[in-house]
PDB file of N, H, CA, C and O in Angstrom:
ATOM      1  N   UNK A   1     105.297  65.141 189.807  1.00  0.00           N
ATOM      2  CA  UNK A   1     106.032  65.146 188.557  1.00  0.00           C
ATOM      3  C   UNK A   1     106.437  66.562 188.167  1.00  0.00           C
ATOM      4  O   UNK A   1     107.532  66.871 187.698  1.00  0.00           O
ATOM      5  N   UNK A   2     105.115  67.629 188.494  1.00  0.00           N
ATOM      6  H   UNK A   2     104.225  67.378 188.875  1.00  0.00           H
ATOM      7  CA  UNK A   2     105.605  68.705 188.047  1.00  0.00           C
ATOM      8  C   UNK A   2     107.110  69.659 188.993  1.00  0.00           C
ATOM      9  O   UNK A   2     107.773  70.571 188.498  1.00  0.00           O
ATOM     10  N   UNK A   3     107.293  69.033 190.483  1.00  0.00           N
ATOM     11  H   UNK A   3     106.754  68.293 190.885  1.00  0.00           H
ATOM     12  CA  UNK A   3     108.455  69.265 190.977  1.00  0.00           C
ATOM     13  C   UNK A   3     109.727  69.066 190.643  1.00  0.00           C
ATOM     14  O   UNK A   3     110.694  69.814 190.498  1.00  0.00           O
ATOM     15  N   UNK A   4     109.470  67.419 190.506  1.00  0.00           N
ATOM     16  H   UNK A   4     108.685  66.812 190.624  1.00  0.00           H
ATOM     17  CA  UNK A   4     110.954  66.407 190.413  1.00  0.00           C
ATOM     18  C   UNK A   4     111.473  66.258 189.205  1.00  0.00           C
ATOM     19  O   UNK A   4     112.601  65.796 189.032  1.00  0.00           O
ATOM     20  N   UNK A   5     110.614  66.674 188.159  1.00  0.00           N
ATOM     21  H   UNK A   5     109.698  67.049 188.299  1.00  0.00           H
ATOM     22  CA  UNK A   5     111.065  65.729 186.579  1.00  0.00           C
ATOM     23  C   UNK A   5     111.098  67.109 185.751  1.00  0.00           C
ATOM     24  O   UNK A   5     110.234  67.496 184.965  1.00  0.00           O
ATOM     25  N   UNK A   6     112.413  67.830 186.142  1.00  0.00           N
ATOM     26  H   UNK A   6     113.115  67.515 186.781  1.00  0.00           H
ATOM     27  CA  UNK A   6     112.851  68.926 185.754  1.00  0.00           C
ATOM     28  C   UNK A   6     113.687  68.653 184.055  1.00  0.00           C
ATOM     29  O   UNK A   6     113.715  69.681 183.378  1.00  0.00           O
ATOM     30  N   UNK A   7     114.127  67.781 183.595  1.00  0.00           N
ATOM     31  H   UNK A   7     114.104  66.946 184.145  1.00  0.00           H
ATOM     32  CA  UNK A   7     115.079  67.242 182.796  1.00  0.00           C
ATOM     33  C   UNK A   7     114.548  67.668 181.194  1.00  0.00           C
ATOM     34  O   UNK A   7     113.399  68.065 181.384  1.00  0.00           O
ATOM     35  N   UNK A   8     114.799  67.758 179.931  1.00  0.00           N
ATOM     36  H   UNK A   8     115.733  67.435 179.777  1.00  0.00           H
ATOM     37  CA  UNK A   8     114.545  68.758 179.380  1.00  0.00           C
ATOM     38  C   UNK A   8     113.514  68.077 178.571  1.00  0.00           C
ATOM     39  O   UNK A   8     112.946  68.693 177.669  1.00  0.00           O
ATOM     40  N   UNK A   9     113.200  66.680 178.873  1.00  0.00           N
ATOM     41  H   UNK A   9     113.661  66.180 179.606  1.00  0.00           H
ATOM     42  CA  UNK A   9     111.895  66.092 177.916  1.00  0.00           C
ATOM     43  C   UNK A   9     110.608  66.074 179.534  1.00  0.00           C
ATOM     44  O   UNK A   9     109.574  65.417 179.650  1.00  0.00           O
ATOM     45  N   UNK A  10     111.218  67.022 180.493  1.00  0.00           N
ATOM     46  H   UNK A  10     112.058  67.557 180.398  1.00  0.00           H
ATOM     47  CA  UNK A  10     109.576  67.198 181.211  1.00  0.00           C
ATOM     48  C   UNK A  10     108.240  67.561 180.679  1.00  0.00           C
ATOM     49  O   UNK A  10     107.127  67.111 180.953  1.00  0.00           O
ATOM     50  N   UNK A  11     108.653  68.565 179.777  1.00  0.00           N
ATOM     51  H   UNK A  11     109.557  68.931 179.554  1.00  0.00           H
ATOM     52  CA  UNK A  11     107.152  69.080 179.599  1.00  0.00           C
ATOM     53  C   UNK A  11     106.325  68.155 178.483  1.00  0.00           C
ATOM     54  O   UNK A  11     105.107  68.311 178.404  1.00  0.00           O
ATOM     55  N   UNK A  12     107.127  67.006 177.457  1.00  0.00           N
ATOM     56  H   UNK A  12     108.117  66.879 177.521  1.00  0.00           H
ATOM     57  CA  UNK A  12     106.140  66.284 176.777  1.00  0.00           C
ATOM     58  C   UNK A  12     106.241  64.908 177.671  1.00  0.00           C
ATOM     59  O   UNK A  12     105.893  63.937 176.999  1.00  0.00           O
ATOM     60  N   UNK A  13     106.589  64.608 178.881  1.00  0.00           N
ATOM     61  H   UNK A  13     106.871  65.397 179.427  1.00  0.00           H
ATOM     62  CA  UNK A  13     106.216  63.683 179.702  1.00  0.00           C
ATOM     63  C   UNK A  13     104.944  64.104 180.272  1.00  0.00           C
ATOM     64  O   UNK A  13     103.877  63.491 180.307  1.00  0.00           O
ATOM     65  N   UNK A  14     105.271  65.353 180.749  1.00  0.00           N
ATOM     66  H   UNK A  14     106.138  65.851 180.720  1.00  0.00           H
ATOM     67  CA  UNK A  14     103.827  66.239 181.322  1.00  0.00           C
ATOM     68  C   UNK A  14     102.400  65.804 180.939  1.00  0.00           C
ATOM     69  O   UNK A  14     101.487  65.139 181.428  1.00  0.00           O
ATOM     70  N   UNK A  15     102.719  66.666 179.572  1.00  0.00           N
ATOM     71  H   UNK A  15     103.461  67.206 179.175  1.00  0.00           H
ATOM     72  CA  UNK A  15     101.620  66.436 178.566  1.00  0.00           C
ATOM     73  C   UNK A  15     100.840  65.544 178.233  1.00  0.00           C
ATOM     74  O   UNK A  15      99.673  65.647 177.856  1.00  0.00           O
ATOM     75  N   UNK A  16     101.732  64.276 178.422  1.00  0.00           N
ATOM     76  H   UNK A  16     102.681  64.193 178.729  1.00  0.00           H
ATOM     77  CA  UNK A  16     101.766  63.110 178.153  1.00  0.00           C
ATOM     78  C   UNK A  16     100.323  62.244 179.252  1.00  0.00           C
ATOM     79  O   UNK A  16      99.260  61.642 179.094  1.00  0.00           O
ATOM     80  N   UNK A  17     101.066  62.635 180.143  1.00  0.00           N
ATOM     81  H   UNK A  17     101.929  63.123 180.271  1.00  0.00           H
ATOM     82  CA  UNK A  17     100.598  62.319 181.985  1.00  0.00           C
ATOM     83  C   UNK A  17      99.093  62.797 182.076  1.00  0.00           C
ATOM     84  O   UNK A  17      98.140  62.142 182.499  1.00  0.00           O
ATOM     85  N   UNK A  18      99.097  64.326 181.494  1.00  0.00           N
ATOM     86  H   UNK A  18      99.871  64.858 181.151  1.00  0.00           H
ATOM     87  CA  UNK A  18      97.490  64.909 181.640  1.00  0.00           C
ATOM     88  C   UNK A  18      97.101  64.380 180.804  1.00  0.00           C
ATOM     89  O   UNK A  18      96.082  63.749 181.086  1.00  0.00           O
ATOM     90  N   UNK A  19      97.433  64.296 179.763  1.00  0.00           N
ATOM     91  H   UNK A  19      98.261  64.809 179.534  1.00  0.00           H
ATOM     92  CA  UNK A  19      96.340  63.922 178.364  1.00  0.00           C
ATOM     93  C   UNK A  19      96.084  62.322 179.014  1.00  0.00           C
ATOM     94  O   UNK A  19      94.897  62.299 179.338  1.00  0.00           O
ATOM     95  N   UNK A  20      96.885  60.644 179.413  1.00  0.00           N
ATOM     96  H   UNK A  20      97.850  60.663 179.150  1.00  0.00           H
ATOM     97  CA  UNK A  20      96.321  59.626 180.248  1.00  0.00           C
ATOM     98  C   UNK A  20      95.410  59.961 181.275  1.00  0.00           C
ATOM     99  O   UNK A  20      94.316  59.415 181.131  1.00  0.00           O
ATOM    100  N   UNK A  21      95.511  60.629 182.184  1.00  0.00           N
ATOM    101  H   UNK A  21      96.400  61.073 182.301  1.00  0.00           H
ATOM    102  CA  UNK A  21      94.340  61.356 182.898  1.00  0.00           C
ATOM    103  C   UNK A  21      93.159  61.596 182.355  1.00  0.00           C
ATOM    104  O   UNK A  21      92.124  61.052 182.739  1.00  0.00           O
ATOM    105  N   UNK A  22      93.226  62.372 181.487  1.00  0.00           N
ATOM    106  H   UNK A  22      94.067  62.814 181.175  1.00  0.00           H
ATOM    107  CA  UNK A  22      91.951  62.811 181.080  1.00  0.00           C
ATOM    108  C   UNK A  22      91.295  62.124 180.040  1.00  0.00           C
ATOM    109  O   UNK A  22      90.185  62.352 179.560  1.00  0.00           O
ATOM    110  N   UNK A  23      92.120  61.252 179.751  1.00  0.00           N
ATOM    111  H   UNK A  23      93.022  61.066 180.141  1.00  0.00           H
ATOM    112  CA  UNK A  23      91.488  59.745 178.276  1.00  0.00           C
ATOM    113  C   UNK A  23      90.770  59.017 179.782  1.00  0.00           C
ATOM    114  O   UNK A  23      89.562  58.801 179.878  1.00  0.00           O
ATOM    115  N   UNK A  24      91.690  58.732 180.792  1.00  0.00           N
ATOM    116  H   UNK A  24      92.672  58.908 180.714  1.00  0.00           H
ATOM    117  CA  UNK A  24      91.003  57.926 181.745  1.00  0.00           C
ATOM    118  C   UNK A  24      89.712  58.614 182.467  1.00  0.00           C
ATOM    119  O   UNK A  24      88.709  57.960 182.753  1.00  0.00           O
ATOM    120  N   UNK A  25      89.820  59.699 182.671  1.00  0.00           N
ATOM    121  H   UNK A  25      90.635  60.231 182.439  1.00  0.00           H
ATOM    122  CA  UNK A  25      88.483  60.077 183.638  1.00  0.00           C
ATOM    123  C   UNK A  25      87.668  60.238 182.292  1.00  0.00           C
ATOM    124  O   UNK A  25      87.032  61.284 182.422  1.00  0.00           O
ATOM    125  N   UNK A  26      87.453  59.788 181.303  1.00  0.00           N
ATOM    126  H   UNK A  26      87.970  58.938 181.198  1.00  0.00           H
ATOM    127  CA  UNK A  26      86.371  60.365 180.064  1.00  0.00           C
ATOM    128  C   UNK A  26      86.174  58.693 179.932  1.00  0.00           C
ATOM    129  O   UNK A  26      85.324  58.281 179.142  1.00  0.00           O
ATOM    130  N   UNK A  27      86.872  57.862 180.619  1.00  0.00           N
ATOM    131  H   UNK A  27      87.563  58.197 181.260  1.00  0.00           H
ATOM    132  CA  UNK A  27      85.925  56.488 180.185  1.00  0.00           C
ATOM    133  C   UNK A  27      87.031  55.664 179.004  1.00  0.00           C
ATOM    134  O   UNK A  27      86.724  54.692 178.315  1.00  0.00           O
ATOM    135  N   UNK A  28      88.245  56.311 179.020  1.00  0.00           N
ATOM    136  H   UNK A  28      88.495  57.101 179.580  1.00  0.00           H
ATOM    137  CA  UNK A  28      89.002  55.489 178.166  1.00  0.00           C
ATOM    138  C   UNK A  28      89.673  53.881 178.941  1.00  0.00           C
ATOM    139  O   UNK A  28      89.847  53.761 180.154  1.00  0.00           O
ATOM    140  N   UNK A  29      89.823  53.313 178.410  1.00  0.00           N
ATOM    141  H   UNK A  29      89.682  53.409 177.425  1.00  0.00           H
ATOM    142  CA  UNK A  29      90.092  52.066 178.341  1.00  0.00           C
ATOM    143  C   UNK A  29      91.853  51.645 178.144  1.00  0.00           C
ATOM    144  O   UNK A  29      92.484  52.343 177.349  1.00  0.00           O
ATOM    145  N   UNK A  30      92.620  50.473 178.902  1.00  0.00           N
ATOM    146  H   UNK A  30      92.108  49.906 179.547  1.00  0.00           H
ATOM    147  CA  UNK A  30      93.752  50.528 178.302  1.00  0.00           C
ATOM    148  C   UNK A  30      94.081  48.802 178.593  1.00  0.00           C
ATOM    149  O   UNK A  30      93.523  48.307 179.572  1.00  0.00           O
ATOM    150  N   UNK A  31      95.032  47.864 177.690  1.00  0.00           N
ATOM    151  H   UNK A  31      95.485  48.266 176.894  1.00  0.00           H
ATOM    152  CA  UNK A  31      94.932  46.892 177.895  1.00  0.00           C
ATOM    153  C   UNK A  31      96.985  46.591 178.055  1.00  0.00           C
ATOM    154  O   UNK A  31      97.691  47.075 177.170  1.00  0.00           O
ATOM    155  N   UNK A  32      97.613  45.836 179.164  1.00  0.00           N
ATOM    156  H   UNK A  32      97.039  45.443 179.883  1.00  0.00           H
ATOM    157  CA  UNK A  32      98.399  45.652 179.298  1.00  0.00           C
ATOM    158  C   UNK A  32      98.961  44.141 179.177  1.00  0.00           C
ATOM    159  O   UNK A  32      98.516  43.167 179.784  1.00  0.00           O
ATOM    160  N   UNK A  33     100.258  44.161 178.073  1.00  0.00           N
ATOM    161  H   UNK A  33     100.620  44.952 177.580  1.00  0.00           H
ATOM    162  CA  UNK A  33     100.337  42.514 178.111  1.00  0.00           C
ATOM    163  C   UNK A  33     101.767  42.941 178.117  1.00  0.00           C
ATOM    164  O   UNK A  33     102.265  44.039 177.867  1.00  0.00           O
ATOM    165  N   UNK A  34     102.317  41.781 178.472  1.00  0.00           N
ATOM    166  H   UNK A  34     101.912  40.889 178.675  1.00  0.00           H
ATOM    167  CA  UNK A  34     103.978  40.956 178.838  1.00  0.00           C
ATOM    168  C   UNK A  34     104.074  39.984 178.422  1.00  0.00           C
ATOM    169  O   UNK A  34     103.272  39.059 178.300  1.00  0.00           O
ATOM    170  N   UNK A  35     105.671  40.175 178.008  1.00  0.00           N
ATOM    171  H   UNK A  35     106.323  40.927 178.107  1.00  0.00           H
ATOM    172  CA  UNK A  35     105.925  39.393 176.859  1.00  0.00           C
ATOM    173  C   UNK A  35     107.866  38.709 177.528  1.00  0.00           C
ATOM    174  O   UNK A  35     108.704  39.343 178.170  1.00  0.00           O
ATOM    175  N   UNK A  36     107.919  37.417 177.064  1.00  0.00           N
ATOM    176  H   UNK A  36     107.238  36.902 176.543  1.00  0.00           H
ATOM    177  CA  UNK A  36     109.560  37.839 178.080  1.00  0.00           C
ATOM    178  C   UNK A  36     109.903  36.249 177.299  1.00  0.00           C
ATOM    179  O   UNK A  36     109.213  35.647 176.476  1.00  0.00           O
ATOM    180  N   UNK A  37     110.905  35.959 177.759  1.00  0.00           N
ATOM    181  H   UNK A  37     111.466  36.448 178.427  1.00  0.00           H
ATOM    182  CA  UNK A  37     111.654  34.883 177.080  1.00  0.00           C
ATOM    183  C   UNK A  37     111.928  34.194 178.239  1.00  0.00           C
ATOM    184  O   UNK A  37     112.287  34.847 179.219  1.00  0.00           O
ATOM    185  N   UNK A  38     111.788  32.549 178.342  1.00  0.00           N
ATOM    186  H   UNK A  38     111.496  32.018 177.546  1.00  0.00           H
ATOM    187  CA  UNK A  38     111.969  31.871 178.671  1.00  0.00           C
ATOM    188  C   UNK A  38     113.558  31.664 178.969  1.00  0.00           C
ATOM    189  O   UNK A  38     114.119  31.478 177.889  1.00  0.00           O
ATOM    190  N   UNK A  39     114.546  31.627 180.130  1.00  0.00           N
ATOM    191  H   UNK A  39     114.091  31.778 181.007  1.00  0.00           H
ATOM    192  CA  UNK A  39     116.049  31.108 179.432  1.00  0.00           C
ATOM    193  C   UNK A  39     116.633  29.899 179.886  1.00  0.00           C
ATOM    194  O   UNK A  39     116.529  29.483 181.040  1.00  0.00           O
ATOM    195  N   UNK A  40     117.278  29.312 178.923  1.00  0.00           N
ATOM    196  H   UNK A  40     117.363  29.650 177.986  1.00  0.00           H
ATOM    197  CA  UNK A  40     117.549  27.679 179.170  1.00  0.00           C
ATOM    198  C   UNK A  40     118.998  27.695 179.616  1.00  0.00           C
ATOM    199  O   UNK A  40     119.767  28.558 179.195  1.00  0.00           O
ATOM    200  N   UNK A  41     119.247  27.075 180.173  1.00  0.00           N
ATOM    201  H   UNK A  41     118.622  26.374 180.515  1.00  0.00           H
ATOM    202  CA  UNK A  41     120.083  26.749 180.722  1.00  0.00           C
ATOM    203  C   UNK A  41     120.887  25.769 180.103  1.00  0.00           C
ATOM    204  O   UNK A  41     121.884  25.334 180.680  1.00  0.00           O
TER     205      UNK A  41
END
């Protein structure tokens, strides 16, 4: 990331990226849900 993702919101993607890292190696927790619409025809 720190090569490729030059674009001018890199460095609070960055930030972003270490700070998930380091919530995760300290034992943080994260829960993922999906959500979507049915379409009828």
């Amino acid at each position: 990331m720190e090569k490729h993702y030059l674009h001018f919101n890199a460095a609070a993607m960055m930030d972003a990226a270490k700070g998930y890292v380091t919530y995760m190696n300290e034992g943080g927790k994260n829960m993922v849900t999906l959500a979507g619409a049915k379409e009828h025809c």
